[in-house]
N, C-alpha and C positions, 0 to 999 in steps of 0.2 A: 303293384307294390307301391306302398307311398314313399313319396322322395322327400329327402329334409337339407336345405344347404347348410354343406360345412367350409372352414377357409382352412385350407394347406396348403404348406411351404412346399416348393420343386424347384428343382434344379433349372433354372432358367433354357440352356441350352436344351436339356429334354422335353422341358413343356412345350417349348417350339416349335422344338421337330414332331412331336405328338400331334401337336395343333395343326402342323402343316399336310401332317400327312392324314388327317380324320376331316379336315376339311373344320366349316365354320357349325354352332351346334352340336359337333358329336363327339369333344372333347372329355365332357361330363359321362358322356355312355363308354368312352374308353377306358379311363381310369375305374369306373365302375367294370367291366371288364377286366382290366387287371387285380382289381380288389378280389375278385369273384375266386378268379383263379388260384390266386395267393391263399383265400384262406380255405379251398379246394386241396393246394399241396399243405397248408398246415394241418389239414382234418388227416389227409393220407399219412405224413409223418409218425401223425399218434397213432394212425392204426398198424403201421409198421409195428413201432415201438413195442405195442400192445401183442401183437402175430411176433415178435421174435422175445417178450418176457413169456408167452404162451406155450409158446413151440420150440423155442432156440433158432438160431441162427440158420440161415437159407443155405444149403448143400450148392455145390458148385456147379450143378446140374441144372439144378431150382435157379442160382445165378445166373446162372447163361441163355435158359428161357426168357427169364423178366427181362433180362440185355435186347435180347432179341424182339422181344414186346414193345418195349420202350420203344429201340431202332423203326419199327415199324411204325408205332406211334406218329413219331414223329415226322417222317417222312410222312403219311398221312395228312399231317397240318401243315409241313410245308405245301404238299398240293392243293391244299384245299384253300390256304390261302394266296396262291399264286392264279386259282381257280376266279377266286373273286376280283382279285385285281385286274386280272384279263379280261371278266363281266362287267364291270364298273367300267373300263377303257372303252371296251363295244358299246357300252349303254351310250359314250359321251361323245360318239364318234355318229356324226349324220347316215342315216340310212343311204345305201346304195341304190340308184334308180334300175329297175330291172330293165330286161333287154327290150323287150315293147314300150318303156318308160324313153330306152334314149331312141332308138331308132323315132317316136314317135317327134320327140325334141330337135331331133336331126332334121326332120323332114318340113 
C-alpha cells in the first residue's frame, strides 16, 4: 500500500506512552493500526444499523450470544497480545548456554 505523510495533533502524554511502548520507528505502524481498527468498528456500526433497520432489534437470546462472542473475543486478544509481549521479552533476553556449553566453560 502506498504511504503519504500526514501531520496530527495528539495528546502529548499519549503519544508518549505510545512512542515508548512501540519502541523507536514503529510509531507510525501503530497509529496506523489503531486507524485500521477504528474504521473496522465504524464499517460494523453501519452494518449493525443496517441488520437491525432490516430485521429489528436482537432478541435477548440473540443478546447474550454476541455478549458472549464478544467476552471471548476479547479475552482472545488479550492473550494473544500478552503472547507477543512474552516473545518480544525472550527475543531480547541472551540465549541460555546448554549443559555441554557450560560443563565445557567449567572445565
Amino acid at each position: 500500500m502506498a504511504t503519504k505523510k500526514y501531520t496530527v495533533t495528539l495528546p502529548e502524554e499519549l503519544a508518549e506512552e505510545i512512542r515508548a511502548k512501540v519502541g523507536p520507528g514503529e510509531f507510525s505502524a501503530y497509529v496506523t493500526q489503531a486507524i485500521q481498527r477504528q474504521r473496522e468498528q465504524d464499517r460494523l456500526g453501519e452494518l449493525v444499523a443496517w441488520m437491525v433497520e432490516e430485521n429489528g432489534p436482537l432478541t435477548d437470546e440473540e443478546r447474550a450470544a454476541a455478549d458472549a462472542e464478544f467476552r471471548e473475543n476479547e479475552r482472545w486478544h488479550r492473550e494473544r497480545e500478552a503472547r507477543e509481549i512474552r516473545e518480544r521479552a525472550e527475543a531480547a533476553l541472551p540465549e541460555a548456554p546448554t549443559p555441554a556449553e557450560r560443563q565445557a566453560e567449567a572445565a
